[in-house]
Each structure stands twice: as structure tokens, then as C-alpha cells.
C-alpha positions as semicolon CSV with decimal commas, in nm:
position;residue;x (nm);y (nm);z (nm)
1;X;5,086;12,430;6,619
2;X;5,239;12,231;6,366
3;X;5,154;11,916;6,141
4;X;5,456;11,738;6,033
5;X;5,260;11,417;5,795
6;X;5,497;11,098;5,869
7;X;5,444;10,832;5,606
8;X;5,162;10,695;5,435
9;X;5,225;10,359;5,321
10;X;5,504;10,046;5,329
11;X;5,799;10,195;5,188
12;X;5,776;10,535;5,260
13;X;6,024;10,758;5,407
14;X;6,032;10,712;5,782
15;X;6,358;10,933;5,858
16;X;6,266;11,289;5,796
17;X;5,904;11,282;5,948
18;X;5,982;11,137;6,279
19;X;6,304;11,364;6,342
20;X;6,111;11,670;6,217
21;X;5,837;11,599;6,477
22;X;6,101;11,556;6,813
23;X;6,261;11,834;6,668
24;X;5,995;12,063;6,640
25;X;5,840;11,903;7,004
26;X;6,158;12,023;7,153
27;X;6,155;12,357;7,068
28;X;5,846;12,428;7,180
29;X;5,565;12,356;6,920
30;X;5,254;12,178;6,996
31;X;5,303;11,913;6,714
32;X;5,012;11,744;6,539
33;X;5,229;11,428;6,364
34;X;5,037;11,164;6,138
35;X;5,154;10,831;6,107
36;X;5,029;10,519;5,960
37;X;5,009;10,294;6,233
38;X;4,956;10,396;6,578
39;X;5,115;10,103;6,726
40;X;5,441;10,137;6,491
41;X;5,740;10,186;6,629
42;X;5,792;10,519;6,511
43;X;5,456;10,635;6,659
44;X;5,573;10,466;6,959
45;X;5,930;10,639;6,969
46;X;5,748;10,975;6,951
47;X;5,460;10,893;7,274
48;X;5,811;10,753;7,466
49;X;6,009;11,071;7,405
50;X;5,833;11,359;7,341
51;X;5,617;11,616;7,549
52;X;5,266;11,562;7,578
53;X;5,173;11,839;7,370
54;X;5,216;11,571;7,055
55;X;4,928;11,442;6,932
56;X;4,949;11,146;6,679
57;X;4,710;11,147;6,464
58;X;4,627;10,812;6,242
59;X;4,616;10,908;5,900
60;X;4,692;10,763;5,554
61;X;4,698;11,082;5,322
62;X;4,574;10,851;5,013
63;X;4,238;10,792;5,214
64;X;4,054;11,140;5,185
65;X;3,830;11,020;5,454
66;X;4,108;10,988;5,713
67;X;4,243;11,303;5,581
68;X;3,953;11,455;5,682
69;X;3,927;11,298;6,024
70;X;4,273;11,472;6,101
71;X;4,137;11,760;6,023
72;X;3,811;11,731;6,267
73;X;4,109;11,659;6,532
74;X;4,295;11,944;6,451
75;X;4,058;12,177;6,496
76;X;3,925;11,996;6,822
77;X;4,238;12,087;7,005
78;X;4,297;12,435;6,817
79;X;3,966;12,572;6,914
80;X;4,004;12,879;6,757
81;X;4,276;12,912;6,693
82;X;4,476;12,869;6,321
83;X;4,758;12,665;6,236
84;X;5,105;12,776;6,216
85;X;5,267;12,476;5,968
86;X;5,193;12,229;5,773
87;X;5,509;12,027;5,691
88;X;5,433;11,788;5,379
89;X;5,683;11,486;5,403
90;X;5,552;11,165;5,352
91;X;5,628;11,035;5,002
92;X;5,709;10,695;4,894
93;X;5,944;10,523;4,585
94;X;5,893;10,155;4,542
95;X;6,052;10,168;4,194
96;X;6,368;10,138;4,079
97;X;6,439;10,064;3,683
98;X;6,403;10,219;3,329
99;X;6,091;10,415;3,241
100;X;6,014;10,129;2,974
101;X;6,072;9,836;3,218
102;X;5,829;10,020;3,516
103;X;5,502;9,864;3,647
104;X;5,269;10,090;3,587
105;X;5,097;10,005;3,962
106;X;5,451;10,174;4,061
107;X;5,357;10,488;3,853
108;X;5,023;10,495;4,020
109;X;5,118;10,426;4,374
110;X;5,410;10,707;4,328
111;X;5,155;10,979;4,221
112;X;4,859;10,885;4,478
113;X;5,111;10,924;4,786
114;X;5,364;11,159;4,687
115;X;5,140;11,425;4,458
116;X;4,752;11,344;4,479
117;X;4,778;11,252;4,888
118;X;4,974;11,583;4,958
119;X;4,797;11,770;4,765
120;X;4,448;11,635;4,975
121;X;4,657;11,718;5,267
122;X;4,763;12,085;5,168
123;X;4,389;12,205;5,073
124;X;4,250;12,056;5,360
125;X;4,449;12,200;5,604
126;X;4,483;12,596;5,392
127;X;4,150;12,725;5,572
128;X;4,316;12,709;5,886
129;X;4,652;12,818;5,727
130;X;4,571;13,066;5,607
131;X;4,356;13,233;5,947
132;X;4,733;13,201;6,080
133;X;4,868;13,318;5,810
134;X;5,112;12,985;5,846
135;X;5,384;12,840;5,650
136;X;5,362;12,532;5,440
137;X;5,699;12,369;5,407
138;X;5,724;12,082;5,154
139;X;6,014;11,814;5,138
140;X;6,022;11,705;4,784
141;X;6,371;11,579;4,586
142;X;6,612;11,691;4,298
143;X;6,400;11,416;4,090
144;X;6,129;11,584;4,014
145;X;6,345;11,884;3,850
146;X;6,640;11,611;3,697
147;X;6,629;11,307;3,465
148;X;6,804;11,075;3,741
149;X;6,820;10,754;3,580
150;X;6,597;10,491;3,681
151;X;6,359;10,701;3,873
152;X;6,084;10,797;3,620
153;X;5,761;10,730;3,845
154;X;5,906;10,855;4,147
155;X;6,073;11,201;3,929
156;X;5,735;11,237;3,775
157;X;5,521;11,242;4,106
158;X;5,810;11,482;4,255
159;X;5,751;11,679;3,944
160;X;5,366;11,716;3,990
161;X;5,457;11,807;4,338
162;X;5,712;12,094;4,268
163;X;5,439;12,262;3,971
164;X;5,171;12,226;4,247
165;X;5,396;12,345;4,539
166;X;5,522;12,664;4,329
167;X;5,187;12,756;4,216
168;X;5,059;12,747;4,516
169;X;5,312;12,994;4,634
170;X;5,245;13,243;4,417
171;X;4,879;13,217;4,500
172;X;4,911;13,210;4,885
173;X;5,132;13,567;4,843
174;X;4,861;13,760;4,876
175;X;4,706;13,578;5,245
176;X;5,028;13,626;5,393
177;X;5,113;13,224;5,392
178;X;5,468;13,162;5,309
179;X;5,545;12,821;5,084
180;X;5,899;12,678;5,097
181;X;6,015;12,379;4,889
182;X;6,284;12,158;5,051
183;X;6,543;11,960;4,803
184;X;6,720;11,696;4,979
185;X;7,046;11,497;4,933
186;X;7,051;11,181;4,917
187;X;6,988;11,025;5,316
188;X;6,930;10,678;5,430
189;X;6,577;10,653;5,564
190;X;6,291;10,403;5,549
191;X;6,364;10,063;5,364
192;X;6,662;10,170;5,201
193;X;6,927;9,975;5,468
194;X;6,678;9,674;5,398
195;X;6,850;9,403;5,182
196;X;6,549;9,213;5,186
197;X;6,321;9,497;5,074
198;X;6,543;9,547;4,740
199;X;6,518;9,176;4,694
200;X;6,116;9,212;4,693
201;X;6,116;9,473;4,486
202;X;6,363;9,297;4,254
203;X;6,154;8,959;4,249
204;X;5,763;9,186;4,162
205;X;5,920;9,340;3,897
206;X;6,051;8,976;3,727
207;X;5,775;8,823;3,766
208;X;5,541;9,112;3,653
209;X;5,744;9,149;3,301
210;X;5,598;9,064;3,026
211;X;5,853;8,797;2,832
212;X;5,939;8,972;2,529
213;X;6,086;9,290;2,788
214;X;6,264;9,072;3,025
215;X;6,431;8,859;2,676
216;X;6,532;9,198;2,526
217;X;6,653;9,349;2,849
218;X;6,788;9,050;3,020
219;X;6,782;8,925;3,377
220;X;7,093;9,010;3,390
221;X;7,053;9,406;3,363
222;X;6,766;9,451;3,577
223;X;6,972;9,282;3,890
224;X;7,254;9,520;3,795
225;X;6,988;9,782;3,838
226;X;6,857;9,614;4,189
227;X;7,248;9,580;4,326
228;X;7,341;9,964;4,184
229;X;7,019;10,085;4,381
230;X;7,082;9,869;4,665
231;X;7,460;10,000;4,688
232;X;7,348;10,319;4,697
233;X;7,098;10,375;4,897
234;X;7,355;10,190;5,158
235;X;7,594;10,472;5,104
236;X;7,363;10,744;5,224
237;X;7,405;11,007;5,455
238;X;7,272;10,886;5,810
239;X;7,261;11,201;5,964
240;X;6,947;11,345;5,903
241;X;6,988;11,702;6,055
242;X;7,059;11,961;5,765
243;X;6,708;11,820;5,660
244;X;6,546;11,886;6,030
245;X;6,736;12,222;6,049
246;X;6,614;12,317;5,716
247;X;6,269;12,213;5,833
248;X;6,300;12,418;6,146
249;X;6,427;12,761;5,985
250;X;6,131;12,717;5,724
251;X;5,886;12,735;6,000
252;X;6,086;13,007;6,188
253;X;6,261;13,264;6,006
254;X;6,108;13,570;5,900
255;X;6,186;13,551;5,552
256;X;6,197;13,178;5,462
257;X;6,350;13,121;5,152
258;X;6,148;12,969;4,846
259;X;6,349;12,657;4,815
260;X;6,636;12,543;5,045
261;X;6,956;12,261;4,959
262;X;7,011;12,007;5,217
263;X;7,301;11,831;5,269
264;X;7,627;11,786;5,074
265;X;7,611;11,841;4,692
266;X;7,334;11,905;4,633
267;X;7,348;12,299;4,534
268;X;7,665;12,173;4,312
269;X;7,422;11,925;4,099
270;X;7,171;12,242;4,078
271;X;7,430;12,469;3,969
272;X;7,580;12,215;3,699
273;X;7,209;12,162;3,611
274;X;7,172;12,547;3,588
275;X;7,408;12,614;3,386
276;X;7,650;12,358;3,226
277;X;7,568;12,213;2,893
278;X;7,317;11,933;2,914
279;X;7,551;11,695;2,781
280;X;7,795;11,756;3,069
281;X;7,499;11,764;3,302
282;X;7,338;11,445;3,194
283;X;7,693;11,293;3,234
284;X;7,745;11,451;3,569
285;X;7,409;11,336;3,664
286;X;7,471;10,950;3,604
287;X;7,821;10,917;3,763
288;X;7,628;11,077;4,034
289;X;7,384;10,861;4,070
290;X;7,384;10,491;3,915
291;X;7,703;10,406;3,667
292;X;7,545;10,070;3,467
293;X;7,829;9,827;3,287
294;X;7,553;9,598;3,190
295;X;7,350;9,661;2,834
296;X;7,052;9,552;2,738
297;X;7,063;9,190;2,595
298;X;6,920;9,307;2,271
299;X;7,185;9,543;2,187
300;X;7,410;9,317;2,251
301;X;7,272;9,072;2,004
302;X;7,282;9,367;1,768
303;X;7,612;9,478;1,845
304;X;7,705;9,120;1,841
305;X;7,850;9,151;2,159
306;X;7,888;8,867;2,463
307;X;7,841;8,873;2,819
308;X;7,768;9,138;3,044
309;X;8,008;9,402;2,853
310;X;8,065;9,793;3,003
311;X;7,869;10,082;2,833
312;X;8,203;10,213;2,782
313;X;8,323;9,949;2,627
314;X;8,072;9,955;2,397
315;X;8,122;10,261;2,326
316;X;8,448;10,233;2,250
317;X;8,346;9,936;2,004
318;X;8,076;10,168;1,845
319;X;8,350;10,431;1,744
320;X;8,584;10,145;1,612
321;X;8,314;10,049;1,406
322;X;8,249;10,406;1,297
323;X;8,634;10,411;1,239
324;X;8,650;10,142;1,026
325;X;8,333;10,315;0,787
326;X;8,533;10,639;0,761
327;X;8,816;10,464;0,621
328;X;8,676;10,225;0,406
């Protein structure tokens, strides 16, 4: 038996759960999924075309109580029996913007689903773990390990996670229950197709500024951000199965490996990470991900520049400046 957690809240990922739980249906596992809302239509997708060994389970990880309640199920249908995997996936990221410009509600909801909820989760569920001697199989993201612009409460939550996650590991050696970390590309799940979603996000995050921010920053710049993130998130890969495969093989092999890549590029941005200079990673990082043209309105008050002016060309304008200095 398996647990694959779907999400927890509006906004979360609704891709990788869902998939993971068909997947793992199909092959033969007697899947435990939790979802949000029963009625929803991924809950409803899953009772329409899986087996009847899956059992949905109603469960929002940030309420200990329901957490809890899964549990009591669990072990209703086990009997005696342990619990092969545990497959942590639900995580949310309802903020998108610099670290200075972030609501700190978004900082809060980011840690309470994607660290402090799967971390309830996890110890709940180790006893019976651990009488299997089970796997725990945790789909986290290359922003809790990289400064990805824009993306400081979700890459700090992500961060808790992966510290968690890897000492956990170490400390599970010894019971014979294997812990495997899984570092996604970048895939088009949940909201993230959802125009109107962005535009939601976009309007709380105006309205929630304080005056002197949104003057110095500019209106301006934070709808760059919005249309960048937007953009992007439309560009992601639809095809979610390196993700499910990786998923699969971490509950299945022998050896599973520690931490596992999926999808395109991803080992690339870990190895330039690795081992390139941080000034060519940081670049390589933020062509990667979001390329702003806009400054901040301040600095271009201070740089007594006009308009909605490139970084680069700022840049450029910077060194002419500098220019000018050395020669005088």
C-alpha cells in the first residue's frame, strides 16, 4: 500500500499527485490518495478510472486533526499490516515577486503546506513505515537548493523541506526505510494555464502594498513580474511522466537513488550550480528562469532614467558613466 498526498489547498499542484496515484493503481498497488475535496474533479477522475483498491481519503495536511483521521483510515484497511510508501507531493506557490515586495501571508501559507504540513504527514505515517520497512519518496523543486528569482517564500519552504527530507534519511538508515528526494523541471500543473489566477494574484499583491513600496518599485515592474511568470508557467512541459516514472522507480527499485532529475535540464542547471562560478551560475539561472527589462522606478529616478528601460541597458549606461569618471 501506498499514500500518494494530492493537494492541500487552492493553488496547489494538481498534476503530479493525481497521475502518481493512476499510475501507481495500475501497476498493482492498493493506493491510499488524499485530496482536498472529495467531490473535486480530480477525486472524481480517480473513483471513474481507477480499481477499487483506491481509497480517497479527505485530508488537508495543514489540519493535524484530519491528518490524523487519515491515519485511523489507514490502518483500518491495513489491519496489520505496514505501509509500503508514502509519496509527499502536495505543495503550493501563490507567490510570485521579489523577496522585499512578498506578503508575508504568502511566506506563511508556503511553509504551513509545503514544509510544516509534510512534515505532520511524514511522522504520522513513519510508525507504520517503518514496520514495512517502506520508502518515503518526496517531490520537492530546484528552489529550495537555487536563488531562482522571484521565488523566495516558495525556495525557502522547499528549503526547509530538503534539510528535513535529508535528515531524515540519514536517520531512517538504520530501520531499513529508504528516503528519496525528487527535483522536478519545470511542468504545467495546477493554476499555472489559468490567466485569471495570475491576474488574482497580481491584483492581492497591489492592493496589499504598502504605498511607499509600490511608488519605489512601480506598477509597472510588478506586472512585468505577473506577465514573465504568467509566460512561463504557459511554456511548461505538459507531459508529466518522467515525474510519475521517477515516482514509480522510487517505490520499486532495490536501490533507489537519494535524489532523482526529472525532465529536461534540469541535471544541466545542477551541474552549472555544482560547479561553475556563481557569477556564471546566477546568470545562467535568470536567463533560465525570468529575464526582467523593467527596473525599479526608484532607480530610475536615481539613474535619471525614463520609461520602462532594459536592465541591460542600464547597464550599459552604468559603465558609460563609470567611463566617463575614469577619464575625467
Amino acid at each position: 500500500p501506498v499514500i500518494p498526498s494530492l493537494p492541500s489547498s487552492p493553488g496547489c499542484d494538481t498534476g503530479f499527485g493525481k497521475a502518481a496515484a493512476w499510475r501507481l493503481d495500475a501497476q498493482g498497488f492498493q493506493v491510499f490518495a488524499t485530496v482536498l475535496d472529495l467531490c473535486g474533479e480530480g477525486a472524481r477522475e480517480l473513483q471513474r478510472t481507477c480499481s477499487p483498491r483506491l481509497t480517497l481519503l479527505q485530508v488537508d495536511i495543514t489540519q493535524p486533526q484530519q491528518v490524523q483521521q487519515a491515519l485511523l483510515d489507514t490502518k483500518a484497511k491495513l489491519g496489520l499490516r505496514g505501509l509500503w510508501g508514502l509519496v509527499n507531493n502536495a505543495g503550493v506557490c501563490v507567490n510570485f515577486g521579489d523577496a522585499e515586495l512578498s506578503l508575508m501571508s504568502n511566506y506563511r501559507g508556503c511553509m504551513e503546506v509545503n514544509f510544516f504540513g509534510t512534515l505532520n504527514v511524514t511522522k504520522t505515517f513513519l510508525p507504520l513505515l517503518r514496520q514495512a520497512k517502506g520508502r518515503i519518496v518526496t517531490i520537492s523543486s530546484p528552489a529550495g537548493e537555487q536563488p531562482f528569482p522571484c521565488l523566495a517564500a516558495y525556495g525557502a519552504s522547499k528549503a526547509a523541506l530538503n534539510l528535513f527530507i535529508n535528515t531524515l534519511r540519514h536517520e531512517m538508515e538504520p530501520w531499513g526505510v529508504k528516503v528519496s528526494t525528487i527535483l522536478p523541471s519545470s511542468y504545467k500543473t495546477g493554476q499555472s494555464s489559468n490567466q485569471e489566477y495570475w491576474e488574482r494574484q497580481y491584483k492581492t499583491l497591489i492592493h496589499n502594498l504598502s504605498a511607499g513600496l509600490l511608488e519605489e518599485y512601480g506598477e509597472d515592474y510588478t506586472r512585468e513580474t505577473k506577465d514573465l511568470f504568467q509566460r512561463f508557467a504557459q511554456s511548461a512541459n505538459e507531459d508529466l511522466s518522467p515525474v510519475v516514472n521517477t515516482v514509480s522507480e522510487a517505490l520499486l527499485s532495490p536501490r533507489p537513488l537519494v535524489r532523482y532529475y526529472a525532465g529536461p535540464g534540469v541535471g544541466l542547471m545542477y551541474f552549472i550550480y555544482s560547479y561553475f562560478p556563481l557569477s556564471l551560475s546566477d546568470k545562467f539561472l535568470q536567463r533560465l528562469f525570468v529575464q526582467k527589462k523593467i527596473i525599479p522606478r526608484a532607480l530610475r529616478k536615481e539613474n535619471g532614467l525614463n520609461g520602462s528601460l532594459s536592465l541591460n541597458n542600464n547597464n550599459n549606461n552604468n559603465n558609460n558613466n563609470n567611463a566617463e569618471k575614469i577619464k575625467k
